[in-house]
C-alpha positions, 0 to 999 in steps of 0.5 A: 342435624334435625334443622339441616334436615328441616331446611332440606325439606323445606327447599324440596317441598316435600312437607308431609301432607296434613292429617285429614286434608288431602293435599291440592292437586296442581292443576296443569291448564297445558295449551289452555291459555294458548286458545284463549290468547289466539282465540282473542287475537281473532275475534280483534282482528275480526271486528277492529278494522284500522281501515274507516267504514265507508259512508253508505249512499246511492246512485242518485246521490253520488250522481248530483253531489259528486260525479256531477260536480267533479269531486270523484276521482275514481269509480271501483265496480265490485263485480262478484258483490255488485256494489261500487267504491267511490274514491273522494278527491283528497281537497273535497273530502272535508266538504261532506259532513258525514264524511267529517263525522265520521272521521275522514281526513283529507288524507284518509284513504277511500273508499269514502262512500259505497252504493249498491247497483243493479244491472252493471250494463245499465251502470254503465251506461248511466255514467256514460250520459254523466261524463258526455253531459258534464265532460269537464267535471266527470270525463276523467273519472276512471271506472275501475273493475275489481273482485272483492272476497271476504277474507275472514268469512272465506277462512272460516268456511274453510277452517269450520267444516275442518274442525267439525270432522277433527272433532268427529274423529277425535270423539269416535276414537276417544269412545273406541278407546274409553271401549277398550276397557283394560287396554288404557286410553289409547284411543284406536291403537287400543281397540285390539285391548281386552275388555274383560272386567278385572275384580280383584282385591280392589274390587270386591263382589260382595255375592258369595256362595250362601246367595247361590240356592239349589243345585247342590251338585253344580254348585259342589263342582264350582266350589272346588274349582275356588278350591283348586285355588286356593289350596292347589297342593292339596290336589298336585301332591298326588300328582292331579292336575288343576282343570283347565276349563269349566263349562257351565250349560242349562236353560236361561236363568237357571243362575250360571252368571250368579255362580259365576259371581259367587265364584268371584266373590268367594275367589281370592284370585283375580277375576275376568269377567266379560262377554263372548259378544265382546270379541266382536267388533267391527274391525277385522282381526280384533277379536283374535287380539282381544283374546291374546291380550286377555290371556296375557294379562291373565298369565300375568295375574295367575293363577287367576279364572277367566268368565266368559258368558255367552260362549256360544257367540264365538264358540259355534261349530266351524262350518256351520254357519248359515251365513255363507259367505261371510268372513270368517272373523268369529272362526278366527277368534275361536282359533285363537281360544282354542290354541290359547287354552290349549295350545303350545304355550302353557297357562298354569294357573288360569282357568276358563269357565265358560257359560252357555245355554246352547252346548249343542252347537258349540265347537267340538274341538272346544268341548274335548279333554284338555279345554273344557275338561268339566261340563256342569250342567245348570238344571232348573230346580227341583222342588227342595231346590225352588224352596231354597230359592224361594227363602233368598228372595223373600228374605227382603219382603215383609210376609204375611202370617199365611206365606208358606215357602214350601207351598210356594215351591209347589206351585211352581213346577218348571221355574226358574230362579229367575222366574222365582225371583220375579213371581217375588218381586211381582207379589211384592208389587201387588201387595203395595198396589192394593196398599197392604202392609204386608206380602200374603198368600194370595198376592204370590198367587196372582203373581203367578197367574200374572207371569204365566198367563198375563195381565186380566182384561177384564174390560174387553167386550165379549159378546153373550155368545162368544162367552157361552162358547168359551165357557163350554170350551174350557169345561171340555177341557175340565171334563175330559181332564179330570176323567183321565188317569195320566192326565195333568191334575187340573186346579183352576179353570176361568173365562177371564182374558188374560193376555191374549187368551181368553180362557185359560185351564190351569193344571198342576203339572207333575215332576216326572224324569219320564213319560210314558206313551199312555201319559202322553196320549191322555194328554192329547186327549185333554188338549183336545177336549175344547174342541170336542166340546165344541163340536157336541154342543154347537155343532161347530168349531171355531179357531179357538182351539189353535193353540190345542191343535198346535200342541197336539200336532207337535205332540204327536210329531214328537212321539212318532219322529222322536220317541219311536212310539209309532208301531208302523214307524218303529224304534226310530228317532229322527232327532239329531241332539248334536245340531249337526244336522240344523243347516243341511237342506235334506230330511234323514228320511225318504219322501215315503217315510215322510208320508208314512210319518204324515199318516201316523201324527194324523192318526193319533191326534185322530183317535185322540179326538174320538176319545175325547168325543166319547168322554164328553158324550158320556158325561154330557150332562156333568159337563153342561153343569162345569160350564153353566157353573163357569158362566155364572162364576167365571172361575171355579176350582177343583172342588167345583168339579169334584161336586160335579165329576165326583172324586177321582179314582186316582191318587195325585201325588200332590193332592194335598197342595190342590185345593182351592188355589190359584196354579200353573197355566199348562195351556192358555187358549188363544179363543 
């Protein structure tokens, strides 16, 4: 039985692969061959002609040796190639040796020579004066009139020009197709496929929660949507029923992609993961079929989730667009959304997290009870979180002994993750560029200088008085910062160029939920302080303080308009949160509001002004030592001033981080 089986085997060729080979994979070589063989055949027929080669001459020749002697018996005039066959009579072939070379019979069909001819009038002519001097020999030589066309070149014209748009349209669709991702190779009857990116099993994420720092509360809700997943009786027993969508909103690079990738990493569900912009395409209708064939394969893993980044680039309020007149091919494929994530079909099973730092202008439908029933919004990190996120991305570097990762955080209000992760990365490439063995303290300082404020340039040429002007710029703003109570605590101020500024005032701003209006006027007065200065001491301004001019203005606009901090204006806000208001043609005020609102910003940044004046004329002298100090050292820090100014009456929340280092850059002057 067991030879039987053998032999069965045996006649099958079925024999179990060997251990630790991979059996050979035939190789299919299809129509291969077939264009080689036909390839072949062309090239033959191309260059072996059976036909003999004619013997090249000219007129002269043919006229003394054959017309002349009456061994021609036809003249054949090419008209489109302008050159004559001559045809040999078959008894005087073999009296031409080069005729005999090369192979000719008395029997071998012309044309035996060819020449070459310019005018067909004067041809003509000039066998006419033959065939009248020699009238026995040449007058019945027949002259006969013929077109001649290249057949291989003709057909290679015509089939080259073919081919190339057959290949162009082959490798168009072939990349549409390799484009439609999950949809297989099918080339344009694929376009309509999803392109989503599908991590399952197979495709392990290997980022998980543990690499997600901070943001403890967005990060809680996320984990319970993993949850969700993978206990899903622990929630339906009480009868809840599993979310259908999560919407993950904040500012650029505060780690809503990252979650997402820990989600797919922790998941042991099929993971979507694609682009809102990857609905579009330049086919009509393609975004709508992109989003069915999404969800049907969904339906067909579930329960699994769906991540769509950027939501807002198909996800924007409908009849809202600027664009008008465009077609309406974005409106169409969120209808489609809509009606797929809550439509009449059920998805058990699968939910969508969307991600987008623009919720404001995200289609209302969209956002309601039933789609995305959870909005989770990605704040930037607090000072506990940036420490977190610190010790992420500094675990790869080698650190030196004065690294402190809460010193760290501290000197980064208003970071991102992103941001983080690049002022580490920064350090790092400062450190290897002054050949360190390891990343310190000071090399985390730079790189946030370099990311805030930008590259040093120090190798621009700045004139003695354009410095002293700059440096008495930067010391009002020193001055009258440092002599107001609300104001940013100053840490740094130098007249180094860096980037396009050239002079920079560094602060450490405090983390506030909110402001006050009198922290706010403090801080226009100390924008406003450069200028100041510059009026007192030179008796002139310059278009240094723009950048000032511009912060205050905006500032200002911003309290009256928004904030109702304007007595004459009221309890007002003028600011629509909701965007709707972002494409009409109309101000929500009257022309006399407008004025109203014009006077009021000019008043403010006006007093604002007038108090950074008074300060400076009252601290005249301390002020002249802040920028005669500046022009010697270039750059002086916080204890510089104290000496100067004296200590400050107010108690800064952080005092303890503020000595003698290098922070944020509130305001770079653009002298």
């Amino acid at each position: 039985m067991a030879e039987n089986n053998t032999k069965k085997n045996k006649d099958n060729f079925n024999f179990p692969p060997i251990k630790g080979k991979t059996p050979p994979k035939k190789q299919n070589y299809g129509g291969f061959w077939f264009y080689i063989i036909l390839a072949a055949i062309l090239i033959g027929f191309n260059f072996f002609s059976f036909q003999k080669e004619p013997v090249k001459s000219n007129w002269q020749e043919v006229k003394t040796k054959m017309l002349e002697k009456g061994n021609i018996d036809k003249l054949s005039v090419v008209t489109n190639r302008d050159f004559v066959k001559v045809y040999i009579k078959p008894n005087k072939i073999e009296d031409y040796s080069q005729l005999v070379s090369k192979g000719f019979k008395n029997s071998s069909p012309g044309p035996q020579f060819v020449f070459t001819i310019g005018s067909l009038e004067k041809f003509e002519d000039n066998v006419d004066d033959v065939q009248k001097a020699f009238p026995t020999e040449a007058g019945n030589v027949s002259l006969d009139y013929e077109q001649e066309y290249d057949g291989w070149g003709n057909l290679f014209s015509f089939i080259v020009p073919l081919l190339i748009i057959v290949f162009l349209w082959m490798f168009f669709f072939r990349r549409v197709g390799k484009g439609s991702g999950m949809g297989g190779g099918g080339g344009i009857f694929s376009v309509g496929k999803s392109q989503a990116r599908l991590f399952d099993k197979e495709s392990l994420v290997k980022i998980t929660f543990k690499d997600v720092a901070g943001l403890a509360e967005a990060k809680q809700e996320v984990e319970e949507i993993v949850s969700f997943l993978k206990h899903p009786d622990k929630y339906t027993k009480l009868g809840g029923k599993i979310p259908k969508g999560v919407l993950l909103v904040g500012p650029p690079g505060t780690g809503k992609t990252l979650m997402a990738k820990a989600m797919a990493g922790e998941a042991n569900v099929p993971f979507f993961s694609m682009s809102g912009s990857d609905f579009v395409e330049m086919f009509v209708g393609v975004g709508a079929s992109r989003v069915r064939d999404l969800f049907k394969q969904a339906k067909e893993k579930a329960p699994c989730i769906i991540f769509i980044d950027e939501i807002d680039a198909i996800g924007r309020a409908r009849g809202k667009n600027p664009n008008v007149g465009s077609n309406d091919e974005r409106e169409n494929t969120l209808n489609q959304l809509l009606t797929e994530m809550d439509g009449f079909e059920t998805n058990s099973g699968v939910i969508i997290v969307g991600a987008t730092n623009r919720a404001d202008i995200l289609d209302s439908a969209l956002l309601r009870a039933g789609r995305f029933d959870r909005q989770i919004y990605v704040d930037l990190p607090e000072l506990k979180d940036r420490e977190s996120i610190f010790k992420v991305h500094l675990k790869p570097l080698k650190l030196g002994e004065d690294v402190n990762v809460e010193f760290l955080a501290k000197q980064t209000p208003g970071f991102s993750g992103a941001d983080i992760a690049n002022v580490a990365n920064e350090a790092a490439l400062i450190a290897a560029r002054k050949n360190k063995n390891a990343v310190e303290k000071q090399d985390f300082l730079d790189a946030i200088d370099r990311i805030v404020g930008g590259l040093e340039n120090k190798s621009k040429v700045i004139k003695m008085g354009e410095k002293k002007a700059i440096a008495y710029h930067e010391a009002g703003h020193a001055t009258v910062s440092w002599l107001l109570e609300h104001a940013h605590p100053l840490l740094k101020v130098t007249i180094v160029p860096r980037g396009k500024a050239l002079g920079a005032a560094w602060y450490l701003p405090k983390e506030r939920q909110i402001t006050t209006k009198e922290q706010l006027l403090d801080e226009m007065c100390s924008v406003l302080g450069g200028r100041a200065a510059e009026e007192l001491v030179f008796a002139s301004i310059s278009t240094g303080a723009q950048n000032d001019l511009e912060k205050a203005t905006k500032q200002a606009l911003a309290m009256v308009t928004i904030f109702g901090m304007s007595e004459k204006i009221g309890n007002l806000s003028y600011y629509d949160s909701s965007g709707h208001n972002d494409f009409s043609f109309t101000k929500p005020y009257s022309e006399k509001t407008a004025e109203l609102i014009d006077a009021e910003v000019k008043e403010m940044v006006g007093n604002a002004y007038i108090r950074a004046k008074k300060l400076l004329s009252e601290h005249r002298e301390q002020h002249k030592q802040v920028a005669e100090l500046l022009l010697e050292r270039e750059v002086i820090f916080s204890d510089d001033l104290e000496k100067i100014l004296g200590k400050r009456p107010w108690k800064d929340d952080d005092e303890d981080t503020m000595k003698n280092e290098v922070l944020v850059d509130e305001g770079t002057e653009n002298i």
